[in-house]
C-alpha positions, 0 to 999 in steps of 0.5 A: 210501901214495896216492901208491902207488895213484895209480901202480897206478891209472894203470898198470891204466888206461893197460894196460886202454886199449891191450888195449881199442884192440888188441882193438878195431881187432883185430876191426873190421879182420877182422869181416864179415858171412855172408849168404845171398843171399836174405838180402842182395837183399832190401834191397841197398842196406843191404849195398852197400860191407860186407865179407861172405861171400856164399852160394848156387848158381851159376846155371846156363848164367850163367857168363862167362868171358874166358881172356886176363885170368880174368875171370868174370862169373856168378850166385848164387842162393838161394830165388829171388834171384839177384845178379850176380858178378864175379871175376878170377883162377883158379878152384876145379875145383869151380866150376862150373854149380849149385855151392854157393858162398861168395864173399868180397867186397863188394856194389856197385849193380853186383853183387858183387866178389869179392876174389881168392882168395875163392870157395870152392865144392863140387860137392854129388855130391862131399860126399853120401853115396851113396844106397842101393839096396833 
């Protein structure tokens, strides 16, 4: 009979350790931060190298762009700091000077890269509610 409850025992044990694993490299893996840049710039260094998801407003007049290879180099801010960016690829239509921004990428001593695909922008006249006149 012991012997039966040594073998249940082991099973949960052996099950309970591989849906820990899964789960845990599952989350890791996937986990990153959403941060504001006001949020982020007061202390970079502690952000430098983590995957995020970085808000704020293009500033503008900052925004760069090389046509022959897509590169951008602009900035974001929000409440008054403003990190540098970069991004290679095809942009959003709504991306453009005073948009509101979540760039996905991670924070360098240099500004922050943004992983291809990862800017999500919206133009805020677009998603307003009309004003009313009276």
């Amino acid at each position: 009979m012991t012997h039966r409850y040594i073998k249940i025992g082991a099973t949960v044990l052996v099950l309970a350790l591989a849906f820990s694993g899964l789960l845990w490299s599952t989350l890791s893996e996937g986990a990153e931060y959403y941060k504001h840049v006001d949020e982020v710039m007061t202390s970079p260094e502690q952000w430098h190298g983590k995957p995020m998801q970085l808000h704020g407003f293009v500033v503008p007049g900052s925004i760069l762009v090389n046509p022959n290879t897509l590169e951008y180099q602009f900035k974001v801010e929000n409440n008054g700091h403003v990190v540098n960016a970069s991004y290679q690829g095809i942009m959003p239509d709504t991306f453009k000077n005073e948009a509101e921004v979540v760039l996905k990428g991670r924070l360098t001593p240099g500004g922050f890269h943004t992983d291809p695909n990862g800017v999500m922008a919206k133009c805020p006249s677009k998603y307003e509610p009309a004003k009313k006149v009276g």
